[in-house]
VOBA-1610 file (N, C-alpha, C; in pm, whole numbers, padded with zeros to 5 digits, always signed):
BEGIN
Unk-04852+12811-01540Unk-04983+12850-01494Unk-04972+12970-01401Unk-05081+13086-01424Unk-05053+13154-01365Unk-05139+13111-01190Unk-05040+13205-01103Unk-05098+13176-00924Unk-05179+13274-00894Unk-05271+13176-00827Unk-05392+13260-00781Unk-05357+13348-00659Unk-05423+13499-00684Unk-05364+13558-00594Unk-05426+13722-00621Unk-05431+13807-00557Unk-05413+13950-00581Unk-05310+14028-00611Unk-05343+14104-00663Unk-05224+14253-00723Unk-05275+14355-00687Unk-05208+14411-00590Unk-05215+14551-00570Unk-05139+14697-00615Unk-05199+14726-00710Unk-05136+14822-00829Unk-05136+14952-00789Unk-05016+15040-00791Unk-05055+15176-00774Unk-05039+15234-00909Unk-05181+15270-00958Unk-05204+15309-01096Unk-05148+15448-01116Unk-05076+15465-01219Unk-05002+15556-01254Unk-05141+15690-01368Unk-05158+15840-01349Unk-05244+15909-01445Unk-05174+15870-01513Unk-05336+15908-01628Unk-05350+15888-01781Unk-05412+15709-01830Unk-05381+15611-01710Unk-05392+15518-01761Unk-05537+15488-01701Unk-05614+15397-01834Unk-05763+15373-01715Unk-05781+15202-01680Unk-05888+15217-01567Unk-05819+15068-01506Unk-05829+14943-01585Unk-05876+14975-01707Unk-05852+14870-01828Unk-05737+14813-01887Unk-05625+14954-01878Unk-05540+14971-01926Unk-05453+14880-01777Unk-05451+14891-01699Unk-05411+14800-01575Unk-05444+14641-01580Unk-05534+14663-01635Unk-05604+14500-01608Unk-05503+14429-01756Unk-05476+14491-01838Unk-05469+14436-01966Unk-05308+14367-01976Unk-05241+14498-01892Unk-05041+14471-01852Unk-05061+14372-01786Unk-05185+14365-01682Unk-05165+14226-01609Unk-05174+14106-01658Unk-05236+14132-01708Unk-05328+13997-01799Unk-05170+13960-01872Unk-05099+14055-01921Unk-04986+13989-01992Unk-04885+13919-01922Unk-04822+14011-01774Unk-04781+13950-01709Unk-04798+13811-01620Unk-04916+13838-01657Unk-04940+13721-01563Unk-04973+13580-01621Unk-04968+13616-01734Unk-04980+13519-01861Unk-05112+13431-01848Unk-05249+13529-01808Unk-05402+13460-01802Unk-05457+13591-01809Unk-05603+13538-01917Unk-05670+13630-01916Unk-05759+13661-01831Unk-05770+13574-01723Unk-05853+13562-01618Unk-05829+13657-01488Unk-05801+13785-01548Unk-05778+13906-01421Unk-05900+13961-01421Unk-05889+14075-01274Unk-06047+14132-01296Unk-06002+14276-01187Unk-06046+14359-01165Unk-06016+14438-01069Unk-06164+14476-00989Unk-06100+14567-00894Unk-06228+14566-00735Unk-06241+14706-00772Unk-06302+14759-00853Unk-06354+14903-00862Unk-06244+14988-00911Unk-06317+15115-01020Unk-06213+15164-01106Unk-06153+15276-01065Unk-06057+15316-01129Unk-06005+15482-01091Unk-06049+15536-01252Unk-06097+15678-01211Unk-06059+15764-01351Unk-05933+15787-01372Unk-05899+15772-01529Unk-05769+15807-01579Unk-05656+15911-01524Unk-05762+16025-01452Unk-05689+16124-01430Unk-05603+16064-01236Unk-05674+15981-01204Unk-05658+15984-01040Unk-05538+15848-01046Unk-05495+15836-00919Unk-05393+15713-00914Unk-05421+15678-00789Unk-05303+15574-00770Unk-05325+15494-00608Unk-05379+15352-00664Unk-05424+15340-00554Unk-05477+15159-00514Unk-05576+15126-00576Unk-05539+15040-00672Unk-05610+14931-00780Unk-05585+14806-00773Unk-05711+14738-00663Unk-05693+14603-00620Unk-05723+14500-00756Unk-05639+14400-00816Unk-05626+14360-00898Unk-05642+14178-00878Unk-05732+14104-00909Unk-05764+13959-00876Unk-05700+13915-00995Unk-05631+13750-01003Unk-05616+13671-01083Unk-05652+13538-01058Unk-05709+13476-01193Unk-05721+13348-01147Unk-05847+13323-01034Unk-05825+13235-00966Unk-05920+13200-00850Unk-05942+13334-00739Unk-05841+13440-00761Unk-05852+13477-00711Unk-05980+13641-00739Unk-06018+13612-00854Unk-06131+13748-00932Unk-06249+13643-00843Unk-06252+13558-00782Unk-06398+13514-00688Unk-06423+13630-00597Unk-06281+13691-00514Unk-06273+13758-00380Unk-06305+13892-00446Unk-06306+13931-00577Unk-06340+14051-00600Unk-06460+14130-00547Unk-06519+14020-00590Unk-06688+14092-00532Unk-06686+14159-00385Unk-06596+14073-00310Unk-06641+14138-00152Unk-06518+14219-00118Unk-06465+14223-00199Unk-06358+14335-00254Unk-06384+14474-00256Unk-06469+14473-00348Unk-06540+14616-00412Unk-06598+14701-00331Unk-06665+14598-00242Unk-06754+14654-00107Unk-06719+14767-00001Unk-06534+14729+00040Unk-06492+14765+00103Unk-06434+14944+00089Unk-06480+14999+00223Unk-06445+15133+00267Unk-06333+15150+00126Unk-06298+15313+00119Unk-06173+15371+00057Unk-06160+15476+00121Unk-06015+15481+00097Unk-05966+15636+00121Unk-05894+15726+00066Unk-05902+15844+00004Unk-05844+15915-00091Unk-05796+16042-00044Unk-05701+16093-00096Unk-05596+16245-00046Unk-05703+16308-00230Unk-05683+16429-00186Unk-05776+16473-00353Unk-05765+16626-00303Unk-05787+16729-00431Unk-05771+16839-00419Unk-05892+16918-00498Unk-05962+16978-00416Unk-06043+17025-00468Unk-06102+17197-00500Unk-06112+17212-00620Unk-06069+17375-00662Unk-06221+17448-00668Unk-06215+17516-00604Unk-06371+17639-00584Unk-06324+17680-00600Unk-06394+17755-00723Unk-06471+17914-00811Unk-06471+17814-00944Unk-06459+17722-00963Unk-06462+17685-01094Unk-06551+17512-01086Unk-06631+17521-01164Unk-06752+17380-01222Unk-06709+17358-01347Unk-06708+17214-01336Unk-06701+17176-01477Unk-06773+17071-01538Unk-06814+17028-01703Unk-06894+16914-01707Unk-06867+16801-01673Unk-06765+16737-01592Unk-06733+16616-01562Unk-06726+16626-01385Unk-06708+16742-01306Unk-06656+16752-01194Unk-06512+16740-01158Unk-06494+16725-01285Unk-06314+16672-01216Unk-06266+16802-01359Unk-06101+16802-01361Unk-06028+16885-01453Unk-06037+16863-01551Unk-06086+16698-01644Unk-06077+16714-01747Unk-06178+16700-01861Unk-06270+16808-01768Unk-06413+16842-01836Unk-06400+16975-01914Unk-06481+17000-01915Unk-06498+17173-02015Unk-06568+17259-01902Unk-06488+17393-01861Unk-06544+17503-01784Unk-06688+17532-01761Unk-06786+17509-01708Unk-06917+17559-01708Unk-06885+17692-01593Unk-06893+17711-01503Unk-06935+17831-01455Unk-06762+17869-01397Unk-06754+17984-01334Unk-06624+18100-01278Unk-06658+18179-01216Unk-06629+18171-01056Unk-06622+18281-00961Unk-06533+18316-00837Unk-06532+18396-00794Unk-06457+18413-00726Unk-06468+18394-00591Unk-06328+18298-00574Unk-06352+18202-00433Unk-06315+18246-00307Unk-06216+18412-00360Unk-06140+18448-00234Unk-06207+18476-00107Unk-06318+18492-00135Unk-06419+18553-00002Unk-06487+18474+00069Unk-06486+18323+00044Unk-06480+18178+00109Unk-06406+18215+00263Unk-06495+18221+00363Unk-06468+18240+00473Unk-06411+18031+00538Unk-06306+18048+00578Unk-06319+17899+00644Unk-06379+17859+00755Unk-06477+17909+00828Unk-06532+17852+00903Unk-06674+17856+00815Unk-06725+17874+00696Unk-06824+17826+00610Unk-06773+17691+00537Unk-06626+17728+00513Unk-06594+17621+00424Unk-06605+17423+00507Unk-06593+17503+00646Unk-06590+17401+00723Unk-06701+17334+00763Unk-06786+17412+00780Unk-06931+17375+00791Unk-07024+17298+00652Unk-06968+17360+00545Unk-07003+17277+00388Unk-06964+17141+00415Unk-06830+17136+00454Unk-06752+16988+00479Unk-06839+16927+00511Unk-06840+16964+00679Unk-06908+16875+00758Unk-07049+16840+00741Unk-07153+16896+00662Unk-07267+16918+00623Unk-07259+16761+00549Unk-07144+16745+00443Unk-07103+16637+00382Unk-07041+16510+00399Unk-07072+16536+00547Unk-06958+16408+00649Unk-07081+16339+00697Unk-07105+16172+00691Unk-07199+16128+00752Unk-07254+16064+00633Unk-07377+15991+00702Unk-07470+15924+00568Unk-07484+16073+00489Unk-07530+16043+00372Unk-07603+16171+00326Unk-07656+16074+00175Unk-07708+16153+00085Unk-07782+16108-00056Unk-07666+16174-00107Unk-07623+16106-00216Unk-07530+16150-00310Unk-07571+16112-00485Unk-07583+16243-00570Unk-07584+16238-00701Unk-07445+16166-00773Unk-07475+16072-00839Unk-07278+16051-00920Unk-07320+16149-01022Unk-07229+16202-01063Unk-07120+16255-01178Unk-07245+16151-01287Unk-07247+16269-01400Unk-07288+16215-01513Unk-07214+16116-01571Unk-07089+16148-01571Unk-07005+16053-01653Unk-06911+15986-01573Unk-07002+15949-01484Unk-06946+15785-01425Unk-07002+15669-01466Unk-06922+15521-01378Unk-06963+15415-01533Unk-07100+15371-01455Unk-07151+15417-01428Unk-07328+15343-01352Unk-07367+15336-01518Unk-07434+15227-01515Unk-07516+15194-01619Unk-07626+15230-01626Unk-07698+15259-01741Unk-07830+15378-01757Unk-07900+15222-01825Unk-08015+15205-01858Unk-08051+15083-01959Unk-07948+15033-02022Unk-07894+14954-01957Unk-07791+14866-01985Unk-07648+14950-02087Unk-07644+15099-02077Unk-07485+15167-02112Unk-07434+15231-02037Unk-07279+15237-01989Unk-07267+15330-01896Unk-07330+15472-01906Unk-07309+15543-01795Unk-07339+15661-01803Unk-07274+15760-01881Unk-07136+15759-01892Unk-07015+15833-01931Unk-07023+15828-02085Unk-07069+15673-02140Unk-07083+15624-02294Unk-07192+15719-02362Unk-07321+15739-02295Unk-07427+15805-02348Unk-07386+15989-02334Unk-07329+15974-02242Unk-07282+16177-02212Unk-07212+16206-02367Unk-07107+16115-02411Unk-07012+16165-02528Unk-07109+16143-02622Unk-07248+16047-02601Unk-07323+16037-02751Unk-07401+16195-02736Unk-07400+16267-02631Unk-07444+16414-02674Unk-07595+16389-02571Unk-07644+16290-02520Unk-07725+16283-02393Unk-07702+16318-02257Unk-07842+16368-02247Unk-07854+16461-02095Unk-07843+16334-02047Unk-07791+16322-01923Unk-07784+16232-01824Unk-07795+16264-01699Unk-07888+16279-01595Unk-07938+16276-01466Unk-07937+16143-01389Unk-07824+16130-01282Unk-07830+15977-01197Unk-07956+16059-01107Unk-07936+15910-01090Unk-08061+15947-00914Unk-07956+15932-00787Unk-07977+16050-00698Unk-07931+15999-00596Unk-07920+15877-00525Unk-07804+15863-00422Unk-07824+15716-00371Unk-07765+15742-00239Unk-07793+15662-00143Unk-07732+15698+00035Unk-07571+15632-00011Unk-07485+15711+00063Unk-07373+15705+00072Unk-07332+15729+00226Unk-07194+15687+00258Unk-07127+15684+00431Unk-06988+15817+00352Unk-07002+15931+00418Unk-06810+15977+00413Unk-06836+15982+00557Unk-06710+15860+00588Unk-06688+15875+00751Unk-06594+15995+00789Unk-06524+16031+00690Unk-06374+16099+00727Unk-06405+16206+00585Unk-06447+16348+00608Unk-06407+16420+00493Unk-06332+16575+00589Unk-06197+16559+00579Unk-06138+16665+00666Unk-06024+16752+00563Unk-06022+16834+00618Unk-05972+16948+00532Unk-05817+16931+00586Unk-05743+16952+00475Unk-05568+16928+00524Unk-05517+17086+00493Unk-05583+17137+00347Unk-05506+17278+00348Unk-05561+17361+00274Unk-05561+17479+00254Unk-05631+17584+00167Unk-05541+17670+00120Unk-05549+17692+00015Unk-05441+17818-00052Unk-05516+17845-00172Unk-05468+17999-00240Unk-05471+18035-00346Unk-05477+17950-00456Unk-05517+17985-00584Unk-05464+17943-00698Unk-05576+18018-00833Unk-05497+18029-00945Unk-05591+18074-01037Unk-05710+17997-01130Unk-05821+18003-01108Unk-05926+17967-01124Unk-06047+18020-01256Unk-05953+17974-01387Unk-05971+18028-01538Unk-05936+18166-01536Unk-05900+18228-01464Unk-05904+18372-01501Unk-05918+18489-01335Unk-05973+18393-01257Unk-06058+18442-01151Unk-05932+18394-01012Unk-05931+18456-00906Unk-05933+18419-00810Unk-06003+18260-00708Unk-05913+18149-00732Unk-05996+18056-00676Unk-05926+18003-00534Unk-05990+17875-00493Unk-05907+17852-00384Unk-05884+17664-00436Unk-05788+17607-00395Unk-05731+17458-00374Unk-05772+17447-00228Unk-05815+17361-00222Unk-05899+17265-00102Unk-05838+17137-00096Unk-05678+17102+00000Unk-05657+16965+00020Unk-05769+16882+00119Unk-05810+16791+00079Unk-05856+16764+00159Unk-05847+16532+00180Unk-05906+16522+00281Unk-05884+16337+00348Unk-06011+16264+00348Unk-06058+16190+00226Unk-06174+16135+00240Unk-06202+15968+00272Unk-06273+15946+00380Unk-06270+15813+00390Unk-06471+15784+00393Unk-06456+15681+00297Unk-06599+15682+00234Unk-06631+15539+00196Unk-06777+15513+00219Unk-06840+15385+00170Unk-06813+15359+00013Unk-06793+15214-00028Unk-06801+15174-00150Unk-06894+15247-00247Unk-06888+15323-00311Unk-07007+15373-00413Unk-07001+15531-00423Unk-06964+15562-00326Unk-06887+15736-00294Unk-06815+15788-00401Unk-06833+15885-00462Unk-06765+15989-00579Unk-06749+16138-00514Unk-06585+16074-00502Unk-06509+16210-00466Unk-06516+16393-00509Unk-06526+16267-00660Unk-06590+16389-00769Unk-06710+16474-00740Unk-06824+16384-00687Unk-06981+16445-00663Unk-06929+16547-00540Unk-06853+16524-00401Unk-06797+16582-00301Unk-06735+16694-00344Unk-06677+16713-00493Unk-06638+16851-00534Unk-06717+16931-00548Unk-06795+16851-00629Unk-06912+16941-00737Unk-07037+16971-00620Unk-07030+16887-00462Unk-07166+16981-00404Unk-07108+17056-00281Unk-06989+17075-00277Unk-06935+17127-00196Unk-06926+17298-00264Unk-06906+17286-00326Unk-06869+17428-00470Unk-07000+17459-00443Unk-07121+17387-00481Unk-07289+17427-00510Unk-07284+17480-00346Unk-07267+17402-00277Unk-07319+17461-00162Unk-07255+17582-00094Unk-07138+17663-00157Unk-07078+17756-00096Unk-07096+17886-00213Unk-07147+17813-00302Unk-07218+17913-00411Unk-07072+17963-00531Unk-07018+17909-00513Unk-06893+17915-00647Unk-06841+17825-00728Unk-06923+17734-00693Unk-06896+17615-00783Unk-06732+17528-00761Unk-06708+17388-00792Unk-06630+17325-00732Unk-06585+17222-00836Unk-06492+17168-00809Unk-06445+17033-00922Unk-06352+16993-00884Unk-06299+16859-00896Unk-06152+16777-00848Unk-06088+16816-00981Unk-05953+16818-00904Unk-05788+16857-00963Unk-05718+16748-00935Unk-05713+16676-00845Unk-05616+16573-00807Unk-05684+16461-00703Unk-05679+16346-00790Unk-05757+16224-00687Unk-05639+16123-00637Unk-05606+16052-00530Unk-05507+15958-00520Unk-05567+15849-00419Unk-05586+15728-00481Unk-05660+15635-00364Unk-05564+15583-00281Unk-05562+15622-00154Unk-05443+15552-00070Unk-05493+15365-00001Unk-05643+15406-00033Unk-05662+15243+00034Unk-05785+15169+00010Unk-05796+15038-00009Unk-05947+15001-00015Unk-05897+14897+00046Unk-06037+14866+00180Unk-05998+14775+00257Unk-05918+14772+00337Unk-05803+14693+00322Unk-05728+14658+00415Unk-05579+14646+00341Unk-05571+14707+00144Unk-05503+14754+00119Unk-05430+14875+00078Unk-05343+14914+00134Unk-05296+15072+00155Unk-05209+15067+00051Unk-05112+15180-00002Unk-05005+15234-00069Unk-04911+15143+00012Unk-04827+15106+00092Unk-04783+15055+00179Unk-04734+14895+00072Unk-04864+14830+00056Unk-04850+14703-00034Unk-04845+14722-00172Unk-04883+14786-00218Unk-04887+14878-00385Unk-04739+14888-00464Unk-04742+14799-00567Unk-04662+14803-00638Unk-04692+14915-00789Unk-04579+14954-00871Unk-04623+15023-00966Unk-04600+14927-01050Unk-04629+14962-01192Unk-04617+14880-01328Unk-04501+14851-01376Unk-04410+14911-01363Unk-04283+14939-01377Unk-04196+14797-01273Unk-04242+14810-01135Unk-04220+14678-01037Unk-04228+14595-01098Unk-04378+14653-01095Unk-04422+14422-01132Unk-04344+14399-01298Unk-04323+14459-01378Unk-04244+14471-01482Unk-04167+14405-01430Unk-04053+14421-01336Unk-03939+14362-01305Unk-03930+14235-01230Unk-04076+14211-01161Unk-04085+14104-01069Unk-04200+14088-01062Unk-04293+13980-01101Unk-04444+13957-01091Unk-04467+13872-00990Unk-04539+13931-00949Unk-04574+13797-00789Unk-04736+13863-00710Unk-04775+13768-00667Unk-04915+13824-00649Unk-04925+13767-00482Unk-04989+13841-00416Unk-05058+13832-00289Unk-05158+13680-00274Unk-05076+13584-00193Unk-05157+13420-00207Unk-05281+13516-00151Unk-05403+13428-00159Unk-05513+13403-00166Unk-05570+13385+00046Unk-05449+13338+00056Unk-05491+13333+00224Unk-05439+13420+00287Unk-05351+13532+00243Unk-05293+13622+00265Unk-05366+13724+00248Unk-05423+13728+00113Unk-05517+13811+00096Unk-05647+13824+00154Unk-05657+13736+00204Unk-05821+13724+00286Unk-05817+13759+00419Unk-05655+13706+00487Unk-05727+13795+00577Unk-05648+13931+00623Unk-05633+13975+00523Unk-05627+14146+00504Unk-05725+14210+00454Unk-05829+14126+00428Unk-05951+14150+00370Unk-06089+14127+00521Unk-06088+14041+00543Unk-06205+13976+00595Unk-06189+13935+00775Unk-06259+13935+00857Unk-06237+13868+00989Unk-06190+13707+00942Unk-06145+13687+01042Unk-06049+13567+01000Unk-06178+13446+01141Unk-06175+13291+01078Unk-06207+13192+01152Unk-06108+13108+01136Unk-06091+13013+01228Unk-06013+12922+01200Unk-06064+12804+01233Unk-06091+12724+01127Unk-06190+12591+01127Unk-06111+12450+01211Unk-06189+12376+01245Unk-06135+12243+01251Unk-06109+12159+01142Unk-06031+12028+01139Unk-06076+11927+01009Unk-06201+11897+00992Unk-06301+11870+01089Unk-06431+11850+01087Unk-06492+11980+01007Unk-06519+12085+01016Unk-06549+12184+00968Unk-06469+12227+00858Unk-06326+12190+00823Unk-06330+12182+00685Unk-06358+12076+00591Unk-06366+11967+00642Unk-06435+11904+00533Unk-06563+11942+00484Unk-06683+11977+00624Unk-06829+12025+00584Unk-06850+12090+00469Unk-06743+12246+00486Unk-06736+12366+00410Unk-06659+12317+00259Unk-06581+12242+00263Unk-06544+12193+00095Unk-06596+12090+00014Unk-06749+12053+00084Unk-06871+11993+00028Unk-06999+12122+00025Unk-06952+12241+00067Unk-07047+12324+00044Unk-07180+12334+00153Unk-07146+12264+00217Unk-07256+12220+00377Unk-07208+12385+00454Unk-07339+12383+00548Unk-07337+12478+00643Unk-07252+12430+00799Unk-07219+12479+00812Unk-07142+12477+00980Unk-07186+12557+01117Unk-07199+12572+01184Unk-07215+12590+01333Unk-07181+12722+01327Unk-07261+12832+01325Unk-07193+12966+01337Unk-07095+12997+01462Unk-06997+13083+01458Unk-06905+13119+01561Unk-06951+13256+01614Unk-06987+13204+01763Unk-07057+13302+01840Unk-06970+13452+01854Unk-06817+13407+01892Unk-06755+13522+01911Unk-06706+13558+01820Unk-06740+13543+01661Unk-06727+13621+01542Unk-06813+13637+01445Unk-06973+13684+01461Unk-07027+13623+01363Unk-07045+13729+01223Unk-07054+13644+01127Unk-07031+13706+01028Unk-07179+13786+00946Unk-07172+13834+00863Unk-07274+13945+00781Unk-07259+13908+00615Unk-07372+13890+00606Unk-07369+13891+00454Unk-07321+14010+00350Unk-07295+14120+00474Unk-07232+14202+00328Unk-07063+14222+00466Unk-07031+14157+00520Unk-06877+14129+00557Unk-06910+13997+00536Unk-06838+13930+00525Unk-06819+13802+00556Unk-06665+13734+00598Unk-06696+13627+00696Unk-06556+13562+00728Unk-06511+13459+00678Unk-06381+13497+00641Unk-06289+13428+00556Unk-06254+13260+00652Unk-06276+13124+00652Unk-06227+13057+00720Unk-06113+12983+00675Unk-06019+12941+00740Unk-05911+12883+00740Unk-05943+12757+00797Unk-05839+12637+00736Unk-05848+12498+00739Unk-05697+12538+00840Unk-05679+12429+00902Unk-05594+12378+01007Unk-05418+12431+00936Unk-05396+12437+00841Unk-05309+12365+00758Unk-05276+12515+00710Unk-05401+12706+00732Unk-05373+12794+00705Unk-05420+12828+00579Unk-05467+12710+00515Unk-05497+12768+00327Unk-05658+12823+00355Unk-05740+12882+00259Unk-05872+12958+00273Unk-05933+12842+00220Unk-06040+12807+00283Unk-06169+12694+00230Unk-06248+12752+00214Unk-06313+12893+00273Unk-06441+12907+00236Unk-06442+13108+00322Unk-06575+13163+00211Unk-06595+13284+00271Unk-06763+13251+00307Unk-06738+13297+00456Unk-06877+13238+00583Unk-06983+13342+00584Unk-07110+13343+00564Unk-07179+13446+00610Unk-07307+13383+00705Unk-07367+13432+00823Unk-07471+13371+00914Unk-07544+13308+00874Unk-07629+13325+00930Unk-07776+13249+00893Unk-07848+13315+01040Unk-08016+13316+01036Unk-08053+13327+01144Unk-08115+13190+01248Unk-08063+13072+01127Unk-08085+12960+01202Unk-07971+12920+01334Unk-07880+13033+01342Unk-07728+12997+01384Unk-07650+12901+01344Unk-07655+12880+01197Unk-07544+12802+01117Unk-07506+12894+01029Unk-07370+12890+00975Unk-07295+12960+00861Unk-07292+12912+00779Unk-07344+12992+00650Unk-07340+12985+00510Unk-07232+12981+00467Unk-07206+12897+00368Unk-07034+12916+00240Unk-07089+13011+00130Unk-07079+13152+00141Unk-07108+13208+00026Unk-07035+13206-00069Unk-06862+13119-00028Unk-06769+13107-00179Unk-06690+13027-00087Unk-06675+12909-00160Unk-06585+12791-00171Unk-06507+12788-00224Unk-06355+12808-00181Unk-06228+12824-00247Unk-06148+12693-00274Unk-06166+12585-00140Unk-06118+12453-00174Unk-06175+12387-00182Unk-06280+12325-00253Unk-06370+12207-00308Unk-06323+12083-00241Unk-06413+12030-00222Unk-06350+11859-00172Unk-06315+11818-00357
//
């Protein structure tokens, strides 16, 4: 039987996170894997990977902050925003003053409304977005509020840009769940008037897992083992630590006594622990001051 638990994958380009989920599924000998939000084929890094009991924790998984190293090339747009679209516009980036370039940034740092990328997987009437673009449909998302807490510039240099003079833009993004690095190319370019697109995406973290815990395919090839479930939570979640009284409540699905000096949020929620260290339950408030079990991990 396979153990419930997480995988934290550092996805190798070319592969898409299907193609991750599927090696797992073999290794792990259940089809019951699931992952916490995708990478495009072209990008790598941290691909939080659930098995078993453990694709429950996905959901509040997905939620969580990311952070990505990515490179982004002005004088050149393309139809995808990223490199492996088709050229739409070419100009020349050399005259990109950096204290404009810096001010575009920061313009982009903070809440703001963000367009996704046509061909990301948001679903349009029930198809992705990306599915209907290759059927030869216009596709317009609607904006949506987004957080980049962290969009800082690491380096600028040269590079050739179809033909033209462009510039490479390293840059450090740390951003709310739902954030497209990609869209951060493509309005950063619009807004400096030469147009923009990602070259290189690498997720270093979601949550509370970094590169640091990230195994490659090749690893777990050699050694499969997954992140327990109470381990994983609370690298995930504020941590409680229940009584026996309060775990029995919570593994009948009953509400408990909220904890004043931690209380929890329905879009965080706290992970509680039974006496003994294993996860019984993920807690969210109430405004009655009792805590909800929004997921019951040990059932009575």
């Amino acid at each position: 039987m396979a153990t419930d638990g997480l995988v934290v994958v550092d996805k190798p380009a070319g592969w898409t996170s299907h193609d991750v989920v599927a090696r797992v599924r073999r290794l792990a000998g259940t089809r019951k894997v699931g992952h916490a939000g995708t990478l495009d084929p072209m990008a790598t890094g941290v691909l939080v990977l659930g098995v078993e009991k453990a694709t429950r924790l996905l959901t509040y998984v997905v939620g969580a902050d990311k952070e990505y190293l990515a490179t982004v090339r002005l004088g050149v747009s393309t139809t995808t925003d990223d490199a492996e679209g088709e050229v739409l516009t070419v100009a020349d980036a050399s005259g990109v003053p950096r204290e404009r370039l810096d001010a575009e940034v920061a313009a982009l740092t903070g809440p703001i409304e963000q367009r996704p990328s046509a061909v990301s997987a948001i679903k349009v009437d029930g198809q992705r977005a990306y599915a209907r673009v290759r059927a030869g449909e216009q596709v317009e998302l609607a904006a949506r509020p987004v957080t980049v807490h962290r969009f800082d510039v690491l380096d600028v240099r040269t590079a050739d840009g179809a033909g033209v003079p462009a510039l490479d833009v390293d840059v450090l993004v740390l951003c709310s769940s739902g954030t497209y690095v990609r869209a951060l190319a493509r309005d950063l370019g619009a807004a400096l008037g030469v147009g923009g697109h990602l070259t290189a995406l690498r997720r270093t973290r979601v949550g509370g897992y970094g590169l640091d815990v990230a195994r490659t395919l090749d690893e777990l090839e050699g050694g499969f083992d997954v992140l327990p479930m109470a381990d994983a939570a609370r690298a995930t979640f504020a941590a409680r630590e229940l009584t026996p009284e309060e775990t029995s409540e919570l593994s009948f699905g009953r509400r408990i006594a909220a904890d004043p000096a931690q209380p929890a949020t329905a879009a965080a929620p706290v992970a509680a622990f039974a006496p003994d260290g294993g996860l019984v339950a993920l807690l969210a408030d109430e405004p009655s001051g009792r805590a909800r079990p929004v997921l019951v991990v040990r059932p009575a």
